[in-house]
N, C-alpha and C positions, 0 to 999 in steps of 0.2 A: 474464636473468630466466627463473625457471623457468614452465611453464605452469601449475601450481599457483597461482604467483602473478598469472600474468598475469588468470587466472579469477578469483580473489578479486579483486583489481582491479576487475576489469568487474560483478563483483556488487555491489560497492561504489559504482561509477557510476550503477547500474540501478538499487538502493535509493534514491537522492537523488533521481533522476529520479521513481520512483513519490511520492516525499514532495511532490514539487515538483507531480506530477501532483495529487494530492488536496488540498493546497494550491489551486490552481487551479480543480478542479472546486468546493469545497465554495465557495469566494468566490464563483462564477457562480450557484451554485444558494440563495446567501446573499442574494440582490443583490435581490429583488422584497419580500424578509419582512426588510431591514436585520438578517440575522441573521449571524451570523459563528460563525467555529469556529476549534480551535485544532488547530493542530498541531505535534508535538514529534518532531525527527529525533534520534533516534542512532546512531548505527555502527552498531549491531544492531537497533533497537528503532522504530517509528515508533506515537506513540498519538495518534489522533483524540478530539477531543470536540465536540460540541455540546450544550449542555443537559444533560440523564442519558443521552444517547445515546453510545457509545462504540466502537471499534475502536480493538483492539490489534496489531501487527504485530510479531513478533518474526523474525529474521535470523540462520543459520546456517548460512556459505558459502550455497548455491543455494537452502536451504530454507527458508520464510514458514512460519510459524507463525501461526494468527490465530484471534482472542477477539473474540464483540460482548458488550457488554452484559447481554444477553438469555441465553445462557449460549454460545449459537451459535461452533462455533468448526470449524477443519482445517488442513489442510497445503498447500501449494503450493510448486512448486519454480519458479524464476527462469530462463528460457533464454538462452540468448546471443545470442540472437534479441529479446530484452526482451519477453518473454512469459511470461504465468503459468499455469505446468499444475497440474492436477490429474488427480484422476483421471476426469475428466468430456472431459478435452481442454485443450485451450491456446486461451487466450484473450487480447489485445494486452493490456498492462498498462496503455495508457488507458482501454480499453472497462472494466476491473477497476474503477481509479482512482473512474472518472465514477458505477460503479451504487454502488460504495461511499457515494462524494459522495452523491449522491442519495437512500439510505436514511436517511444520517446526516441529511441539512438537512429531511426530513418535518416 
């Protein structure tokens, strides 16, 4: 297996995991207002909804692409370390995961 592939690979792990991550936080921050949210995985693409609240997440080998609602959108690249940089720093992709959850279930 080439390292090319082995990296997509691991990108492709670390994308499911963040889905499963926001999955998890938005049910917990659903859990006092019985609200719930949805969310939709694919290879490339993860879209949050609650209500008219929305994040989009798009996947390109290491790089996130991401859209709210609100017009609000940037870049983030995925480490192999399962951290999401920008250009502000790196941040654990639960910490990301949870302030997401959390804007979304307001």
């Amino acid at each position: 297996m080439s390292v090319t592939d082995h990296s997509e690979r691991l990108y492709v792990e670390l994308w499911v995991s963040l889905a499963s991550l926001l999955r998890s936080y938005t049910a917990a921050h659903g859990l006092n207002g019985n609200r719930q949210a949805t969310v939709e995985l694919g290879e490339e693409q993860i879209t949050v909804r609650h209500g008219d609240k929305w994040l989009d997440l798009k996947r390109g080998g290491a790089k996130v692409n991401w859209q709210r609602e609100d017009g609000q959108s940037g870049m983030l690249k995925l480490t192999e370390a399962g951290q999401l940089k920008s250009a502000a720093g790196e941040e654990e992709m639960d910490l990301a995961a949870e302030a997401w959850a959390r804007e979304l279930m307001q």
